[in-house]
C-alpha positions in Angstrom: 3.0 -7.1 -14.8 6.4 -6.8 -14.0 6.2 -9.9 -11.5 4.0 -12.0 -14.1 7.3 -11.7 -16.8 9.7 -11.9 -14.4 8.7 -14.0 -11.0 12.1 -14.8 -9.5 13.2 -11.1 -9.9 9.9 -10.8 -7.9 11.1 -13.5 -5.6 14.0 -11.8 -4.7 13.0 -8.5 -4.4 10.3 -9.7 -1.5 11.2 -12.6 0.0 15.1 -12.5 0.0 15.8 -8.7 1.1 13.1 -9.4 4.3 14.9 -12.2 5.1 17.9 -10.3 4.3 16.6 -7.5 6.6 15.6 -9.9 9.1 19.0 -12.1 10.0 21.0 -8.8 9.3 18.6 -7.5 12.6 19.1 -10.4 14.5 23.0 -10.3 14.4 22.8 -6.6 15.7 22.7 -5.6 19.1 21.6 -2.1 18.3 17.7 -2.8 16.3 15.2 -3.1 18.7 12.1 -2.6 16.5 11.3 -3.7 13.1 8.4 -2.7 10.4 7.9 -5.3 7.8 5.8 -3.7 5.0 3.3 -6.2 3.3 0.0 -6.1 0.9 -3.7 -6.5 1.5 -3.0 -9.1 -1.0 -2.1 -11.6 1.2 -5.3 -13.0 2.0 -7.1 -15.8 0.9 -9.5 -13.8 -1.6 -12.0 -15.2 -3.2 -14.0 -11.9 -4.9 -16.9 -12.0 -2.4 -17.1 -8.3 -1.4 -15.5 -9.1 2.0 -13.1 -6.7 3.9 -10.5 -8.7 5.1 -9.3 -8.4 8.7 -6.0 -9.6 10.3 -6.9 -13.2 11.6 -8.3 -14.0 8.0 -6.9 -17.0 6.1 -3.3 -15.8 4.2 -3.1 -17.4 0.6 -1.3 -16.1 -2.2 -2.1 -16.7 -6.0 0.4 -15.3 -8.3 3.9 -14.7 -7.7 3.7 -11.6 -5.9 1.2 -12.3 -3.7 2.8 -15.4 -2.9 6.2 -14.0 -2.2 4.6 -11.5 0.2 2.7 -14.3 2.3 6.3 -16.2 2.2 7.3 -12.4 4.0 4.5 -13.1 6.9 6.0 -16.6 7.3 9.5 -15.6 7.5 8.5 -12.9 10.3 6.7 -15.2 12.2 9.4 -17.5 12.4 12.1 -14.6 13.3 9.4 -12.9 15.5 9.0 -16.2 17.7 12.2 -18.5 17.3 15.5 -16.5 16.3 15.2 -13.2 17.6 14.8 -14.8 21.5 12.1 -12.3 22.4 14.9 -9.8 21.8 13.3 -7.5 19.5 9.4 -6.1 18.5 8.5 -7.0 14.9 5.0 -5.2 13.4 3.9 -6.7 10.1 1.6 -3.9 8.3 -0.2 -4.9 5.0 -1.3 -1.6 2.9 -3.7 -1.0 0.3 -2.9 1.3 -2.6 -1.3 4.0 -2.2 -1.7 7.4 -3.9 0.1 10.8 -3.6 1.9 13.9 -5.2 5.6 12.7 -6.1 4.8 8.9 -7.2 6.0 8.1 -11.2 6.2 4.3 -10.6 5.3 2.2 -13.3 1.9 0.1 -13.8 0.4 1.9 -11.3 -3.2 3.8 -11.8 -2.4 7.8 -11.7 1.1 7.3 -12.8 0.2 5.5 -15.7 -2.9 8.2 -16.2 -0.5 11.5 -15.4 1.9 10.0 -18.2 -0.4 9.2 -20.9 -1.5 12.8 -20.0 1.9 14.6 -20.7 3.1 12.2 -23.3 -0.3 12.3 -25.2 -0.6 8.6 -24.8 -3.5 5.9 -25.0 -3.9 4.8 -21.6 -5.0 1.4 -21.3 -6.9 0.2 -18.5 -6.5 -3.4 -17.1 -10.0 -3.6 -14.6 -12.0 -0.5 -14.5 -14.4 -2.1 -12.3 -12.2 -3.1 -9.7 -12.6 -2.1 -6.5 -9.2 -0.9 -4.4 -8.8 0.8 -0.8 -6.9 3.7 -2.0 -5.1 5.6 1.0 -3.1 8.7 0.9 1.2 8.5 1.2 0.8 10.8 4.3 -1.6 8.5 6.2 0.3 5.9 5.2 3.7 7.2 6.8 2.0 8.7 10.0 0.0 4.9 10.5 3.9 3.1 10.1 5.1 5.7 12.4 2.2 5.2 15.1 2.4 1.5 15.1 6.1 1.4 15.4 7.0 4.3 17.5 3.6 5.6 19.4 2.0 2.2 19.9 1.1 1.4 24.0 1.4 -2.1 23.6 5.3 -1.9 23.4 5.4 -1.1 26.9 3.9 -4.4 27.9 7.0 -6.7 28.7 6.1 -9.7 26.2 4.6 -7.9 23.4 6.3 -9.1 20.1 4.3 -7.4 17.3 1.5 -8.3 15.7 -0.3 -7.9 12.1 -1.8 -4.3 11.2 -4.2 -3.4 8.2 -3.6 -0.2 7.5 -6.2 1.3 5.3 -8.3 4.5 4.2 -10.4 6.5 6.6 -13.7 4.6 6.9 -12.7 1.1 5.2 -13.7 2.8 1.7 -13.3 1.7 -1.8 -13.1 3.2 -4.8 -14.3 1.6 -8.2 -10.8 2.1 -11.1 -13.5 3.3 -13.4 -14.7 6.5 -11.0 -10.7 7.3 -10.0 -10.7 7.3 -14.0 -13.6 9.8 -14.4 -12.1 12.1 -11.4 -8.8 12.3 -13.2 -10.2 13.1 -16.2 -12.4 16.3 -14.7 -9.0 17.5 -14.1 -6.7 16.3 -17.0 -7.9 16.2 -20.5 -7.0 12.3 -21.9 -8.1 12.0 -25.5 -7.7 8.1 -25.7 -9.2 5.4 -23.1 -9.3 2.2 -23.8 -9.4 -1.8 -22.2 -6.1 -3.2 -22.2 -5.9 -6.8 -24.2 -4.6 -9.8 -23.1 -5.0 -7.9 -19.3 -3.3 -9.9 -16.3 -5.4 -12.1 -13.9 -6.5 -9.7 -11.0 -8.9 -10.0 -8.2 -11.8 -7.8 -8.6 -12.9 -7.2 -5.0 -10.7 -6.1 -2.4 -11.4 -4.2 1.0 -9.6 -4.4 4.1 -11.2 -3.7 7.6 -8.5 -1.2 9.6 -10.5 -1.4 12.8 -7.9 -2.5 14.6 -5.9 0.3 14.0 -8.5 2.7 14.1 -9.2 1.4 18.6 -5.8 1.6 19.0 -4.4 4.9 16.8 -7.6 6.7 15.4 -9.0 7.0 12.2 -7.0 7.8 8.9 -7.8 10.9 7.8 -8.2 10.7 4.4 -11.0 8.2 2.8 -10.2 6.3 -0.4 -11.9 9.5 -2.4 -10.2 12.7 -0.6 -6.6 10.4 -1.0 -7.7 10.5 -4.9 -8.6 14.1 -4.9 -5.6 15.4 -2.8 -3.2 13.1 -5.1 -4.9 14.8 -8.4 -4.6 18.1 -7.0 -0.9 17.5 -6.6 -0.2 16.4 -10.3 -2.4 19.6 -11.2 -0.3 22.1 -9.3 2.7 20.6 -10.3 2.1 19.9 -14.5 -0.3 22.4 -14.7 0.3 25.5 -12.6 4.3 24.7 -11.8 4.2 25.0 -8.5 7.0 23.8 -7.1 6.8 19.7 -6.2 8.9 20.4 -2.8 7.6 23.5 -1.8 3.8 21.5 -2.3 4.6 18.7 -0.4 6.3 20.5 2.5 3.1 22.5 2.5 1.0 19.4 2.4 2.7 17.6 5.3 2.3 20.6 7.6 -1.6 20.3 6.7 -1.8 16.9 7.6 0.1 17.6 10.8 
């Protein structure tokens, strides 16, 4: 929403600061890899129920998606012509993400956890959308691999290349069912369609098969990254355990 009311704030926020990031790496002697965080939004998406892999077509339809396409662009430009073959740039494109510790705003459990403590309507946009929800921790530990455990950085023209990083298994979850898992935990009162929602694609799957030959499967599908996330606003708001002590405990489980 907040890119739909504000698009060059949007603009900025995207496309300036990577091409801020990028030049700044280019004048320094001392950065030798770069990770360029993008969207499974990037891709040309036309709500046919098809997981997108990283040769598709890149085509962006609002302002956000556009501005992260615009992010591809700039890397392949710095990737092939300014940095001289000097440095290793990896582009990975992420689905949703979901864990203990996130408040950010318009975003699905967010949103849900504070209509929860405020005692607030929550107002959904899609429930029947479909989303590759992954968990924070496989999300960190796939950035990680690719930049600093990948094999193909040891072959002497390697550049980088495009990673989907995605949920064990390529799964999906519907809104609707993440709604209906939330609420087995967390008592909402008041559910209802948002008006006047924002124009959003439906469909959207990503095929992480790539990274799956090359680093292993996620560990968490699109369901346990819901679950493990619900479990951590329950501890947390419900039996006050404490949110560092959790999530140190959490990491060591993944690891």
């Amino acid at each position: 929403p907040r890119a739909f009311n504000d698009p060059s704030l949007t603009f900025d926020s995207n496309v300036i600061s990577t091409f801020s990031v990028l030049e700044a790496s280019r004048r320094s002697n001392n950065v030798e890899k770069i990770c360029i965080v993008t969207s499974d939004k990037v891709y040309k998406n036309e709500n046919k129920n098809k997981r997108f892999t990283e040769e598709d077509v890149l085509s962006g339809k609002d302002i956000y998606s556009t501005s992260k396409v615009i992010c591809e662009h700039l890397v392949e430009c710095y990737r092939n012509i300014h940095f001289n073959k000097s440095k290793i740039v990896e582009v990975v494109r992420l689905g949703n993400v979901v864990g203990g510790g996130d408040y950010s705003v318009n975003r699905l459990l967010p949103d849900l956890v504070r209509a929860y403590l405020n005692k607030n309507t929550f107002e959904v946009r899609y429930p029947q959308a479909t989303r590759p929800f992954q968990h924070v921790i496989d999300v960190v530990n796939g950035i990680y691999s690719i930049l600093m455990n990948n094999r193909k950085h040891e072959e002497e023209d390697y550049l980088g290349e495009c990673w989907n990083l995605g949920p064990k298994n390529n799964t999906v979850m519907i809104v609707g069912d993440v709604i209906n898992l939330f609420t087995k935990v967390f008592h909402l009162e008041d559910i209802q369609p948002r008006k006047n929602s924002l124009p959003e694609d439906i469909l959207l799957a990503v095929d992480n098969t790539k990274y799956k030959e090359v680093f292993g499967n996620p560990k968490y599908n699109s369901e346990m990254a819901i679950k493990k996330a619900i479990e951590w606003y329950k501890k947390v708001h419900q039996d006050k355990i404490s949110p560092w002590d959790l999530t140190l405990k959490e990491v060591n489980s993944f690891f």
